[in-house]
C-alpha positions in Angstrom: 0.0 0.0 0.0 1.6 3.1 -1.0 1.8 6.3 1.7 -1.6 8.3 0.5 -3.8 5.4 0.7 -2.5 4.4 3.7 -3.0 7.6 5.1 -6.9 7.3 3.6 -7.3 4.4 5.3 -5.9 4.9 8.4 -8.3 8.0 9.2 -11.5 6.2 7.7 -10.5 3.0 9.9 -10.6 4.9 12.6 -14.0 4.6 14.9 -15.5 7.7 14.0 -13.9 8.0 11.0 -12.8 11.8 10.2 -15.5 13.2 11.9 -14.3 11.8 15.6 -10.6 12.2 14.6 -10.7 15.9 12.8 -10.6 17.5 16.7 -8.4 15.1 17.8 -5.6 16.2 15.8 -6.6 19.6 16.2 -8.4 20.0 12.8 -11.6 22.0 12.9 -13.3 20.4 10.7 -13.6 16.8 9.5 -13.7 18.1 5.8 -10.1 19.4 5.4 -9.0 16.4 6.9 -10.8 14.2 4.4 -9.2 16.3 1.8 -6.3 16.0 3.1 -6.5 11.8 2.9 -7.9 12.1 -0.3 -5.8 10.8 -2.5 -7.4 12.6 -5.4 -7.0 16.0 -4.1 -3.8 17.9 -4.9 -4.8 21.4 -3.0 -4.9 20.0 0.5 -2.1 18.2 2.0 -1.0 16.1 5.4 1.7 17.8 7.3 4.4 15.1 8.9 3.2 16.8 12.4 -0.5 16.2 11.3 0.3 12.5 10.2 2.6 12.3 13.2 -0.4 13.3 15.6 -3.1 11.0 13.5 -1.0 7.7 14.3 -0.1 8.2 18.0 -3.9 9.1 18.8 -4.9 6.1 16.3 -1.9 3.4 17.1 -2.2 2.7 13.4 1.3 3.1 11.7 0.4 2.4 8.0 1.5 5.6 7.3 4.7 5.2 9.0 5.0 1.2 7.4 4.2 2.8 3.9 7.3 5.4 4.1 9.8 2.5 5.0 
């Protein structure tokens, strides 16, 4: 699984999905955060901090696995 989908997935697998993880991770709202695991949008984009954040509060590493 390459890095963008395995960022996708990691926030969608989460119970909640983006709508309980969004104000985890300090997002406002749980529509830039699905734009910014959309793999088919290029104007929004997931800092390393904001992916960092997303796995510790998830204990999903995909996107960390993907990388190495």
């Amino acid at each position: 699984m390459n890095v963008l989908d395995s960022a996708y997935h990691t926030v969608h697998d989460y119970k909640g999905g983006a709508t309980a993880l969004a104000p985890r991770v300090g997002m406002k709202s749980h529509h830039v955060l699905n734009s910014k695991v959309n793999p088919n949008v290029s104007t929004h984009h997931l800092t390393l901090v904001e992916a960092n954040k997303i796995m510790a509060i998830t204990g999903d590493y995909r996107i960390l696995q993907s990388m190495c």
